[in-house]
Every structure is written in structure tokens, then in C-alpha cells.
N, C-alpha and C positions, 0 to 999 in steps of 0.2 A: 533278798533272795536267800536270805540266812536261811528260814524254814526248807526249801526246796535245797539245798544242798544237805543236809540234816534226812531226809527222807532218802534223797538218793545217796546217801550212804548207808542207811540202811537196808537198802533194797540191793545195792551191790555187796553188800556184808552177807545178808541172806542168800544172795546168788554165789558167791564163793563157798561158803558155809554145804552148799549142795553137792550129793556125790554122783558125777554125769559116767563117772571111767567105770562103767560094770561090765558084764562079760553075755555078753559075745563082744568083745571091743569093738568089732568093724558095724555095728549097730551104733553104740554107745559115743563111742572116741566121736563120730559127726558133732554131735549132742555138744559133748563138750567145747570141742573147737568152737561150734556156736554162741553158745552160753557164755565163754570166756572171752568174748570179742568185744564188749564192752556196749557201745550205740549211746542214745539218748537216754535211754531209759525211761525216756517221756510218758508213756501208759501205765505202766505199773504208778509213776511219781505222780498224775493224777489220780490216780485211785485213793493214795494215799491224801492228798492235798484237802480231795472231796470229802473223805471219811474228817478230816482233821474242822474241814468250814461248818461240818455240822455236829461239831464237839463229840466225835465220835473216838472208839478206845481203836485206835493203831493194830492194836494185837489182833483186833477179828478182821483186818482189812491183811494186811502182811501177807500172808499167802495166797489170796486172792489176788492180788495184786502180782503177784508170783506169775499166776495159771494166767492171767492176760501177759507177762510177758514172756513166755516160752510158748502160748499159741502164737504171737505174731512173732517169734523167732521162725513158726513152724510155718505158717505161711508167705515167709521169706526164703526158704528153704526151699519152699516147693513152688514160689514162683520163678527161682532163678533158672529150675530144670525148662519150663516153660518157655520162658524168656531167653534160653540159653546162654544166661548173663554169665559171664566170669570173671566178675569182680564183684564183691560187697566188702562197703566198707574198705576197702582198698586193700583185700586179701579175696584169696581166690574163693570160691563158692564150693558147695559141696558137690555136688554133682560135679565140678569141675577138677578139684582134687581127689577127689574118690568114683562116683559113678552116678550116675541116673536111678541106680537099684537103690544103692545103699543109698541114697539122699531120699528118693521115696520113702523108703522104710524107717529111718530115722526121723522125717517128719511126722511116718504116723505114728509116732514111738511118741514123738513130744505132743503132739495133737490128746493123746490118753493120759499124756503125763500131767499136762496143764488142768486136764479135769479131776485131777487127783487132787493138788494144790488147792482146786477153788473149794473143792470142801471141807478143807482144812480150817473154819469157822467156826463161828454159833452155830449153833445147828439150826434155830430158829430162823435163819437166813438163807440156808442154803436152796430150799426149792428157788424163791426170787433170783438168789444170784446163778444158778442153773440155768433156770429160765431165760435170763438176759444173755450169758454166755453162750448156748443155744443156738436163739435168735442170732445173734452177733455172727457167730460162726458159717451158719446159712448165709446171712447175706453179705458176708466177702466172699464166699464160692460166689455168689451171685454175683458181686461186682466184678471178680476177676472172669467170671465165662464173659462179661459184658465187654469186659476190656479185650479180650480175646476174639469176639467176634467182632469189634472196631476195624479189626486190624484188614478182613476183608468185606467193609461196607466203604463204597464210594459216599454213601451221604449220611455222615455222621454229626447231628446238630450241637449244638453247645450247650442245650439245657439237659442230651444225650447222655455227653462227659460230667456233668455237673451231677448226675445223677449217679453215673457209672463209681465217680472219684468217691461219694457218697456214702456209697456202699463199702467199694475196697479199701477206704481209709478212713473215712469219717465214722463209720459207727462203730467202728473201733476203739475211736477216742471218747465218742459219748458213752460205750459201755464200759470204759474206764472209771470213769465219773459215775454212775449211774450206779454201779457197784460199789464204791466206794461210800457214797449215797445211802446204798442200801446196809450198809453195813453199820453204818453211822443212827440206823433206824429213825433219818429223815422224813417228815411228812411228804406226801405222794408228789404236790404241786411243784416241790421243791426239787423231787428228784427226777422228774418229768423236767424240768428248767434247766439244771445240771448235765442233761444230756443233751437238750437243746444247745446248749451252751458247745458242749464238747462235738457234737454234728457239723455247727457251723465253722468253730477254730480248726477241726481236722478239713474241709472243704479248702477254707485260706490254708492251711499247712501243706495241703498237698497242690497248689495253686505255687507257691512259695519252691514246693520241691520243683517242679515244670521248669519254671527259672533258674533255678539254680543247675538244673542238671544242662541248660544251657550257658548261660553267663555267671555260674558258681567256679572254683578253681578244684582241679582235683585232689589237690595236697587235703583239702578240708571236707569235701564231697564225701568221698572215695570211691566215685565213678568218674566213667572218661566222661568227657565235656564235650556236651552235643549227643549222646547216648542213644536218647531217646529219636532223635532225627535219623537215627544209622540203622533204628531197628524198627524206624516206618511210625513210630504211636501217633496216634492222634491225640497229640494232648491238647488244652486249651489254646497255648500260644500258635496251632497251624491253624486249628479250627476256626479263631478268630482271624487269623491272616489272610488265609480262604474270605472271608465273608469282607473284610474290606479293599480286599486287592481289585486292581483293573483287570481286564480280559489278560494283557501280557502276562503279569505275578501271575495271577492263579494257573495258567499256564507251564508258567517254569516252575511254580514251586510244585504244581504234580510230576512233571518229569524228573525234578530233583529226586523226588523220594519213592518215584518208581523205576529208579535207577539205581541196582544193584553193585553194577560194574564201578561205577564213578570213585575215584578217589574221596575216601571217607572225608579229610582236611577241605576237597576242595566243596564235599557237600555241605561241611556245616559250616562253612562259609560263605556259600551262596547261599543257603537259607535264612541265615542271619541278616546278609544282607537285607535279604527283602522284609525279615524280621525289622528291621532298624528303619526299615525306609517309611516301615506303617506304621510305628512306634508302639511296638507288639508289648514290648517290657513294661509302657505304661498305661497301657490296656488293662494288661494282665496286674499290675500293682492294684488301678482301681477298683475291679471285683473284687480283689484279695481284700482290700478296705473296707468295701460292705459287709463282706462275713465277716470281718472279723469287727464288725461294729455291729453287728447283730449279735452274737456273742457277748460281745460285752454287755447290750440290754436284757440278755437273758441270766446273765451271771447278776445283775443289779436287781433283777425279781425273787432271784431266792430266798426265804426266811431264816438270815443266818446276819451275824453280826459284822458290821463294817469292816470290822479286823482283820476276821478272817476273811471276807470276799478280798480283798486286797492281796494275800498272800496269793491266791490262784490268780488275781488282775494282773499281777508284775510277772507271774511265768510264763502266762497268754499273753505278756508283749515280749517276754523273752523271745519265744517260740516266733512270732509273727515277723520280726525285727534280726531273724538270723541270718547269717552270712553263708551257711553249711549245713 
């Protein structure tokens, strides 16, 4: 993991290196507080990882890599208002410390700002990497309306969520890759695989999150534990509970979570139970297997040297294999 620690210090060297404190502060200072919160880094470090498996030069990937990760800083930003989460990362939200206005406005601030960054390139790239960015962009509005109207459909399928996750998280990651890819001036086949690749591992990644936001700890999270059960989502783990539960489960587990009133402790506790009873956790483990073994057939097709596929195989089980 030498190479990937090597990257993400470069990418949080260039993130600190950036000046977010400008004037109108109550614009800006969000910006920053955001930016300096630190996360995974994971998007931008496959940008870079891709650019690198296809002996590509670093320098024309770096701020592209940037503009993917201050767009998805901005769409965490503007989901929390939605969501009206107040916590990320286990500090409070913007919307939460400051307001609904100024968090709007400061996401659409980093929404222009990220498209700034991605053309900081070859110029010879830049329609391509527009074009993907775009695209990209579109369809997490699209997966987040998808997730949003989950929230009042009684019959929400599982290839529904798989589609939904898809969108609001997974092609985020393939256009991480993808750009990266393109920046590297990879043959097409190869950069169409590369985001094959990154479609499928963001599916298990966010499969991976579902669990952990219930049986993850919050010291490492840095959301409350059970979150998602308190604020109704249909993630994979009910949807599948639903589909194998008796007349009684299915029963309680809709009154559970169409029970506002109930003590939150004692609700993600009854739904775990019946979570445990169906053995939801290794339900949910072996989807996560398949994509993320699909992924790896697609990262094996590319036309790039052993070496370097290897360097992206070990951070895709880092990622698959975490605890937080």
C-alpha cells in the first residue's frame, strides 16, 4: 500500500496547499471547514492510482482528481440539508452549524469550484474529462431524487436499491477511474473496464456502508449506529429482511419503522434483532462478494501491466475489508 499512501499525501498536500478562507467568509469558511475534515480520500486516490496503472504523468491527473473530490464534498453537503443529518464524520454538518441557506450556497460554490479544478489539465483531455464529470454529476442527482422518493414507496425492490446505490455512489467511483484513465491517454476498452471496475467496487462499498452504519462503532464511523433505521432508508439490509421474513417479522419490522414515537435504542434494537434472526449481515456480506468479484474480473481485463493492476487489487480489498 506504499504507492496509495504516497498518492494520498499528495492529494491532502494539494488540499491544504488551497485557499477556501475568501471573502464573503460566511460563504467560504463552510468551504473550508469542509475541505479540512479530512475522509477517505478514496476518489480523488483512485483517480490517481488509474492515471498511474496506465503509466500515465500524475501532473495532468492531480487537479482533476481535486474537482472529484470537492464535487462529492458538495454533495455531502447538500445531502446532509436533505437528510437533515447532523453529524458527518463525527462533527456537526453544515447546515447544522451554520444554516440551510448558507450550506445551499456554499455547496453551489464548490459544485463551480470543482469544475474549475477538472480543467486544470491537458487541454487535449479536457472535453472527455467534462463530459464524464457531466454525466457523473446528472446521475447522482438522479440516484439521490431515487433515494428520496424510497422513502415514500411501500414497494421498493432490491434490484430498485441496487440501481438507486448505483447511481448515488457508484458512478462516482467509476468516474474517478475513468478520468484518471483518461488522463493517462488509455485505449478506450481499457478505460470503459476501469470504470466497470469502479461501478461494481462503489456498489460493495456502499453495501459495506448499510452495515457498518448498523453494526460499525461510532468512534470509527462517525455517524450514530443504526442511523439509517431512525431515518426510515430502505437500504439493502430491510429490503432483504422484508423479502425473507414470515407474516409476523414483516409485520413488526413495518411498525418498527413506521414508528416515529418509539424510543430510538429500543428501535435499533428490535430491528436488529430480526435483522440477526434472518442472518441479514450474511446476506448482505454475500452480494457484497459478488461485486466485489466482478470488479476484480474487470480490473484483470485491462491492458496495463501486472504491477500496476496489483497496486489498485490491494486498495480494492483495502476498501472492501474495512471496519469504518
Amino acid at each position: 500500500m506504499i504507492k496509495a499512501e504516497i498518492y494520498q499525501e499528495l492529494i491532502n498536500r494539494l488540499i491544504e496547499e488551497q485557499n477556501f478562507k475568501k471573502q464573503p467568509s460566511a460563504l467560504y469558511e463552510p468551504i473550508h471547514y469542509v475541505m479540512s475534515q479530512g475522509g477517505k480520500r478514496l476518489r480523488p486516490l483512485l483517480t490517481l492510482l488509474a492515471c498511474d496503472l496506465f503509466g500515465g504523468d500524475l501532473q495532468k491527473a492531480l487537479y482533476p482528481a481535486m474537482a472529484i473530490e470537492v464535487f462529492h464534498n458538495f454533495t455531502l453537503v447538500h445531502d446532509d440539508i436533505m437528510d437533515k443529518a447532523p453529524l458527518r464524520r463525527g462533527k456537526e454538518t453544515v447546515y447544522k452549524k451554520w444554516n440551510s441557506n448558507i450550506a445551499i450556497l456554499s455547496g453551489d460554490t464548490m459544485f463551480a469550484m470543482a469544475y474549475q479544478y477538472a480543467i486544470m489539465t491537458d487541454h487535449a483531455v479536457i472535453p472527455d474529462i467534462l463530459n464524464v464529470f457531466s454525466q457523473t454529476a446528472i446521475e447522482v442527482c438522479e440516484g439521490q431524487q431515487l433515494d428520496m422518493d424510497f422513502e415514500n414507496m411501500d414497494n421498493v425492490s432490491i434490484p430498485d436499491y441496487i440501481e438507486m446505490i448505483r447511481l448515488k455512489t457508484a458512478v462516482l467511483l467509476g468516474a474517478s477511474l475513468k478520468i484518471g484513465a483518461i488522463t493517462a491517454g488509455a485505449d478506450e476498452f481499457s478505460i470503459q473496464k476501469i470504470y466497470d471496475f469502479g461501478i461494481h467496487l462503489g456498489i460493495a462499498f456502499q453495501l459495506k456502508d448499510d452495515l457498518l452504519d448498523l453494526y460499525g462503532e461510532f468512534e470509527k464511523f462517525g455517524k450514530m449506529s443504526g442511523g439509517d433505521i431512525l431515518t426510515g432508508k430502505k437500504t439493502y439490509l430491510v429490503l432483504k429482511a422484508l423479502e425473507l421474513a414470515n407474516s409476523a417479522q414483516q409485520t413488526r419490522l413495518k411498525q418498527l419503522y413506521a414508528d416515529p414515537a418509539l424510543d430510538p435504542q429500543l428501535k435499533i434494537s428490535s430491528v436488529r434483532e430480526i435483522f440477526n434472526a434472518l442472518q441479514i449481515e450474511q446476506h448482505v456480506s454475500k452480494i457484497m462478494e459478488e461485486f466485489f468479484t466482478k470488479s476484480l474480473a474487470d480490473l484483470e481485463s485491462v491492458n496495463a501491466l501486472e504491477a500496476s493492476k496489483q497496486a489498485v487489487r490491494e486498495y480494492a480489498y483495502l476498501l472492501f475489508n474495512r471496519n469504518h
